[in-house]
C-alpha positions, -999 to +999 in steps of 0.1 A: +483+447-330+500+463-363+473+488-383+466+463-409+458+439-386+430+464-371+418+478-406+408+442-415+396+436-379+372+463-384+370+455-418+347+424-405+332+442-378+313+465-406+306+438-428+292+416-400+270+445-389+262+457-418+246+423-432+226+418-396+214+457-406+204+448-441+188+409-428+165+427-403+157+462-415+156+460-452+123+428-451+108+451-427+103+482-448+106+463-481+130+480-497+159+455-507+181+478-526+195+490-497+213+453-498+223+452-534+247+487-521+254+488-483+263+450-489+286+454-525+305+485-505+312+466-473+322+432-490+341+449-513+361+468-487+364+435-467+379+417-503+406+450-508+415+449-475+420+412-473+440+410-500+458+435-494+468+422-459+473+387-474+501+405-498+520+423-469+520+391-450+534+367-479+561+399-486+569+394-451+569+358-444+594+344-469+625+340-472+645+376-473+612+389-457+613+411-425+596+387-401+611+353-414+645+369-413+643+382-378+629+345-367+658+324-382+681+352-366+670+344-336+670+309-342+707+308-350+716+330-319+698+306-293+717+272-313+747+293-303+740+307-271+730+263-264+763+253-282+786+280-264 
């Protein structure tokens, strides 16, 4: 698993936990600021990282990118290796 892959991995984690934190503890002492900050931080660390991730991987997946590249190489090296 690259490090992007984990940051957003995490990147959910937090957010999920986070939101259970703010559903169950901010009703019970009343205090529902606590959401309008903890939940604008993590989502908006979730959105940069997302993005950000979703960037790398179009960079990367398209033709002249590092990973399509290295697939089609492959791909024309086993229609040889079947041909010869």
């Amino acid at each position: 698993m690259t490090a992007s892959k984990k940051y957003v991995y995490i990147s959910f984690v937090l957010a999920i936990c986070v939101t259970l934190y703010a559903m169950i503890i901010c009703p019970l002492f009343g205090d529902f600021i606590t959401i309008q900050y903890l939940l604008t931080v993590v989502y908006g660390n979730l959105a940069t990282s997302l993005g950000f991730y979703f960037n790398k991987a179009k960079k990367e997946n398209c033709q002249g990118g590092i990973t399509y590249d290295a697939i089609m190489q492959n791909v024309e090296n086993s229609d040889n290796d079947a041909q010869g």
